[in-house]
C-alpha positions as CSV (number, residue, x, y, z in Angstrom):
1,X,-15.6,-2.6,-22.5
2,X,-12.9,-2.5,-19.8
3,X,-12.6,0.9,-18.0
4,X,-9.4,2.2,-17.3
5,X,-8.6,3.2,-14.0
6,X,-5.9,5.3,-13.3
7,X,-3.3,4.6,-11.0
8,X,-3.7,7.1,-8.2
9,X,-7.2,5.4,-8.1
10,X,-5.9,1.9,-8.0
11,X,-3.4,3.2,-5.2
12,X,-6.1,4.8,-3.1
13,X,-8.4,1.6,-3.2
14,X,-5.1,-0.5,-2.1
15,X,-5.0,1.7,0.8
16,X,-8.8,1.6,1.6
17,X,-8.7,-2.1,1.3
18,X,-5.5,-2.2,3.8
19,X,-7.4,0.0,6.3
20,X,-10.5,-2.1,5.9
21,X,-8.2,-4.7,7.1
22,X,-6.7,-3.6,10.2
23,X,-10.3,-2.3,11.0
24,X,-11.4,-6.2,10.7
25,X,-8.5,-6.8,12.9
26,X,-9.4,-4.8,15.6
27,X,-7.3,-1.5,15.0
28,X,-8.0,1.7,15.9
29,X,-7.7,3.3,12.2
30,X,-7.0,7.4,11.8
31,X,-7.0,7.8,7.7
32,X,-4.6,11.2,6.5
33,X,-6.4,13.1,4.7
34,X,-2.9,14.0,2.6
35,X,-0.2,12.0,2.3
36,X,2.3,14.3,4.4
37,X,5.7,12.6,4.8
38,X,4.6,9.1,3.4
39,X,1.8,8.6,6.0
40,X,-0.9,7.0,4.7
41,X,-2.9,6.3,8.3
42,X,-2.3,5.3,11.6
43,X,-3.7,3.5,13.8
44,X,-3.5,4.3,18.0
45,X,-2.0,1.9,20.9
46,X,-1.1,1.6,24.3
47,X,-1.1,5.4,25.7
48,X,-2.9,6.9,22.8
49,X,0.3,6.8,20.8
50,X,0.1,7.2,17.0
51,X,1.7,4.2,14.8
52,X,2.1,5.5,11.1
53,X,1.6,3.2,8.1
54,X,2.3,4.0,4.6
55,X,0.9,1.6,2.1
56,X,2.2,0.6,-0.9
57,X,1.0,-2.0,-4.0
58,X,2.2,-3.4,-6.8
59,X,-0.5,-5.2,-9.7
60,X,2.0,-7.9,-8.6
61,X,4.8,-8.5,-6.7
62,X,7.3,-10.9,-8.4
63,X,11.1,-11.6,-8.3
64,X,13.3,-8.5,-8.8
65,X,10.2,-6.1,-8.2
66,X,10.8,-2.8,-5.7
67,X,8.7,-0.9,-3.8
68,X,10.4,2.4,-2.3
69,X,10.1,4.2,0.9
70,X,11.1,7.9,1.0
71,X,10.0,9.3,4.7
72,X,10.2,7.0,7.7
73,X,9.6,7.0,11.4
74,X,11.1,4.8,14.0
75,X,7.6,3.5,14.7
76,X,6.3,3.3,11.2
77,X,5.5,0.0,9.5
78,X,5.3,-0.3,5.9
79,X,2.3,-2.5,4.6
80,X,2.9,-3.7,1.0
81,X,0.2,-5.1,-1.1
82,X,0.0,-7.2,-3.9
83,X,-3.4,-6.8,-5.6
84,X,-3.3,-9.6,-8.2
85,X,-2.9,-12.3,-5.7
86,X,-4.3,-10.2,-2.6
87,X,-0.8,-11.7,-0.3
88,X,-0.1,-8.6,1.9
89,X,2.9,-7.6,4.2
90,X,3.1,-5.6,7.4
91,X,7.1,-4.5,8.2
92,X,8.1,-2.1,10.7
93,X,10.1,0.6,8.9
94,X,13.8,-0.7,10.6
95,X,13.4,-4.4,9.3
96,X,12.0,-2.8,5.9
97,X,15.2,-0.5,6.0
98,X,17.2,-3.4,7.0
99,X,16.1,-5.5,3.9
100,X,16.5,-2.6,1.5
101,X,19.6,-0.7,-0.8
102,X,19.5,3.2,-0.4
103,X,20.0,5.5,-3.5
104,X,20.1,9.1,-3.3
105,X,17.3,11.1,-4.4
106,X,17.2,14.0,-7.0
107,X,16.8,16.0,-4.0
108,X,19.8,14.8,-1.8
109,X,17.7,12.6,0.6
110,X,17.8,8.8,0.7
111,X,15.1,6.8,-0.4
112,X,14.8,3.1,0.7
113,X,14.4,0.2,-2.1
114,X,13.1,-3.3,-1.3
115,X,13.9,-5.6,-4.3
116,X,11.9,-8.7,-4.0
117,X,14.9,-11.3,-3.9
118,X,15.3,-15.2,-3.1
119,X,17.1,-13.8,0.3
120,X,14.0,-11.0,1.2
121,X,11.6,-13.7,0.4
122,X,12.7,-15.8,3.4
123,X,12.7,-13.1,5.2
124,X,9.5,-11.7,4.0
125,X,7.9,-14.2,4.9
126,X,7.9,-13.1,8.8
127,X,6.1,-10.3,8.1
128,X,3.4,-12.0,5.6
129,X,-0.4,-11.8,6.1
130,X,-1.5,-12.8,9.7
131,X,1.9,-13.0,10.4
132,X,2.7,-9.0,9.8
133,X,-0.9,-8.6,11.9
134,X,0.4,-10.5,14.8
135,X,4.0,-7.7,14.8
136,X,2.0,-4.9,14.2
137,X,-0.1,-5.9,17.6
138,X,2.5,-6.9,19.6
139,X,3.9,-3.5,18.4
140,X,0.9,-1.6,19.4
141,X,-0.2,-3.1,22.3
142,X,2.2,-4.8,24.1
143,X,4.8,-1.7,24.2
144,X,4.4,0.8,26.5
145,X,5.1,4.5,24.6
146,X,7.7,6.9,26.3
147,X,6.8,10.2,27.3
């Protein structure tokens, strides 16, 4: 008998297994302990300076599927995750804005939606697995923070 798992559950393990990754990768890794503003953790560069991540999955991520992004910071990266095939992306938040439609909220803010198309695929693929990694520490460590 299959258990169900509900989807705040299957959310959280993304995350976990996203952290678990950047930990593998040599991150320093600083989980939230509540998602406040869309940050799901962080991990710490050059100067001590926080990088937020928020993490977000999809069972899959096919053709005309969206992920959306309501709270960013300039130095945020959005890590997507697709759990059926495990295929991962790391974007920083202006290329994920870049690639994305805004719509209004209920609330008057702007949320961000990334539609997987033939066009963001190509360009997807620059932030894909090892490759997203590779930003994210050139990002981090190679960058100098401002006081």
């Amino acid at each position: 008998m299959a258990i169900e798992i509900h989807s705040v559950t299957k959310g959280k393990r993304s995350e976990l297994l996203m952290m678990a990754l950047l930990l593998e990768n040599g991150f320093s890794v600083f989980q939230a302990l509540a998602d406040i503003k869309g940050v799901d953790c962080g991990v710490v560069g050059r100067d001590n300076h926080f990088y937020p991540i928020q993490i977000k999955s999809r069972a899959e991520f096919t053709l005309g599927d969206l992920v959306e992004v309501r709270h960013f910071q300039s130095d945020m990266f959005i890590i997507i995750y697709d759990v059926k095939t495990r295929n991962y992306w790391v974007i920083p938040a202006g290329e994920y804005k870049s690639m994305s439609s805004q719509r209004v909220l209920e609330n008057g803010k702007v949320g961000y939606r990334l539609t997987l198309t033939k066009k963001n695929e190509k360009r997807l693929e620059n932030y894909k697995g090892e490759r997203g990694i590779q930003v994210l520490r050139s990002k981090v460590y190679s960058q100098v923070s401002q006081p």
